[in-house]
C-alpha positions in Angstrom: -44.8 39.1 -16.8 -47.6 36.4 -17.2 -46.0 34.9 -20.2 -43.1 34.8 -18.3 -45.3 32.9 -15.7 -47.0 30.4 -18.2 -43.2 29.8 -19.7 -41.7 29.3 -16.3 -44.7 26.7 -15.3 -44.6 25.3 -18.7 -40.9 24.2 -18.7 -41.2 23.1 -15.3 -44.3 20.5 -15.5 -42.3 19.4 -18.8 -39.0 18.6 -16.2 -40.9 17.1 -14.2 -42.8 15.2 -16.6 -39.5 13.8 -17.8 -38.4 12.6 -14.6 -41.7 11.0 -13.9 -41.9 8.9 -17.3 -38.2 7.9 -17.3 -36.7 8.3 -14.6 -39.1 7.5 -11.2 -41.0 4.7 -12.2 -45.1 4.8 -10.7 -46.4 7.6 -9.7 -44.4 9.8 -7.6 -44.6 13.7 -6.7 -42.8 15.1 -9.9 -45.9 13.1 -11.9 -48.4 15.1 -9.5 -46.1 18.3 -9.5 -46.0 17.9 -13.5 -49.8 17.0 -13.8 -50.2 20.8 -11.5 -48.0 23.0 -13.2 -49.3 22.2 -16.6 -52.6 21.9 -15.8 -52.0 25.6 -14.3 -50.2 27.7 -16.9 -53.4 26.0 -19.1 -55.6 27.4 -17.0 -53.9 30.8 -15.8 -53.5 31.3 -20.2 -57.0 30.8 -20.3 -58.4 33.1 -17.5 -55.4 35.8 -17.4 -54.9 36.3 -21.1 -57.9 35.3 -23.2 -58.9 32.1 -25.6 -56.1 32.5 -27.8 -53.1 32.6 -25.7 -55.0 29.5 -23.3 -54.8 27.4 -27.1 -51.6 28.7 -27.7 -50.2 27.6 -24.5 -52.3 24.2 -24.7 -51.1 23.7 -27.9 -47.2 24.3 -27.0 -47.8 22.1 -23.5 -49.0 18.9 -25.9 -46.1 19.7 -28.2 -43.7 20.0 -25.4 -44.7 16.4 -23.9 -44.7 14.5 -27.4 -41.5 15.8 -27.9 -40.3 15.0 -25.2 -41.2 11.7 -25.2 -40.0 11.3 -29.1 -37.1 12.6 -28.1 -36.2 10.3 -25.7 -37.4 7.1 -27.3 -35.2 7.8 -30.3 -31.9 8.6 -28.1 -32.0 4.9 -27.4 -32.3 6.4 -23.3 -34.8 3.7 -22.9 -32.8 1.3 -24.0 -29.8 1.6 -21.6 -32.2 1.6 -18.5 -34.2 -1.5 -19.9 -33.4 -5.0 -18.8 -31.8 -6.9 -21.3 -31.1 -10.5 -19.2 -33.2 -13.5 -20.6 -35.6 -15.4 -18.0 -34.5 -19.4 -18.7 -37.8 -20.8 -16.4 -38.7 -24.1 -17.0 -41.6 -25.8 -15.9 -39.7 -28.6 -14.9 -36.6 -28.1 -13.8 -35.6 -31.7 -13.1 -36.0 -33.1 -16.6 -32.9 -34.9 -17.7 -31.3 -34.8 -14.5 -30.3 -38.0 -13.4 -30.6 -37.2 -9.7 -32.1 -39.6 -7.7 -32.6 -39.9 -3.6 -28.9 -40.9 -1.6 -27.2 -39.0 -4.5 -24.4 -37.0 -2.4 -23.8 -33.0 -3.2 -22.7 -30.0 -2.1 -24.7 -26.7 -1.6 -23.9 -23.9 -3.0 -25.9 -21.5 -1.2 -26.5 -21.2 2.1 -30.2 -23.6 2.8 -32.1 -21.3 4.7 -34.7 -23.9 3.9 -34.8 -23.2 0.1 -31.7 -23.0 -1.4 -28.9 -23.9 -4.7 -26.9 -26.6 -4.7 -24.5 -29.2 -7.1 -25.4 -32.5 -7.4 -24.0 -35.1 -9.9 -22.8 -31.6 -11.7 -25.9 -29.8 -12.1 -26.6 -26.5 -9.8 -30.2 -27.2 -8.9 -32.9 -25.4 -6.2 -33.5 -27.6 -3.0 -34.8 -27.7 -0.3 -34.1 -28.6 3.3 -35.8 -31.3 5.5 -32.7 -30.2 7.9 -33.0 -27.0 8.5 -30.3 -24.7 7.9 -27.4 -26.0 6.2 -24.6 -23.6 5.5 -23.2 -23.1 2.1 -20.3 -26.0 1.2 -21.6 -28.8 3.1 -21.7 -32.1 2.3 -25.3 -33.0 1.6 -27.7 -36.3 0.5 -31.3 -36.1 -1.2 -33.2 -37.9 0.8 -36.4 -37.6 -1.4 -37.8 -36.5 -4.7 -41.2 -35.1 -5.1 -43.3 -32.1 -6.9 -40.4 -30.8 -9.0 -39.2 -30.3 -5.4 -35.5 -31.8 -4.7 -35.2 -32.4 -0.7 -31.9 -32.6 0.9 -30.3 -32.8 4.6 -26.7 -33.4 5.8 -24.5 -36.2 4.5 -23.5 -38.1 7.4 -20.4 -39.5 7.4 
């Protein structure tokens, strides 16, 4: 019966383990609950059954959470749940752009002070110095400054 104890603990810490490493990223309960139940059928295999079981049942928990992890790095699991869009940040994003101010646009988003919009062709971040401006209105720069494009409503 305590084997069956250790086994149960054993396989359950190594669930939960799994979960915690791949699937809930930080630390979560299963991590904690994992960390326990491990850290338990080590120590019930030490105290309940003697040195040699304990090192047994050390021995098959370290296995148990190498392979797992070996296992999952080579099914390509990782892979599928990783990120694969490139970040295009540039440190100045108005280089080459002809824009300069009274240039007339349209915004793409709607300004909620910071916003997209096109001007002369180019979908660029601005800003507004009119407050909200909602998205498809007709829209001048009325200044240039700090990488910073700042735009308000075109009047007619």
């Amino acid at each position: 019966m305590e084997i069956l104890i250790i086994i149960a603990l054993i396989v359950a810490g190594l669930i939960l383990f799994f979960i915690e490493v791949f699937l809930v990223p930080g630390i979560t309960i299963a991590g904690i609950a994992s960390a326990c139940s491990l850290l338990y059928a080590i120590y019930y295999a030490f105290s309940g059954m003697g040195m040699q079981a304990g090192f047994i049942t050390l021995g098959c928990t370290a296995a148990g959470i190498i392979g797992i992890t070996v296992w999952v790095m080579r099914s390509k699991t990782v892979d599928r749940l990783s990120l694969k869009k490139e970040l295009d940040f540039r440190p100045e994003p108005l280089k080459g752009l002809d824009i300069r101010v009274g240039d007339r646009g349209t915004s793409a988003t709607r300004l909620t002070l910071i916003g997209n919009a096109e001007i002369n062709g180019h979908l660029i971040e601005v800003q507004s110095a009119d407050g909200f401006i909602d998205e498809g209105t007709s829209i001048e720069v009325t200044r240039i400054g700090n990488n910073t494009v700042y735009v308000k409503r075109a009047g007619n």
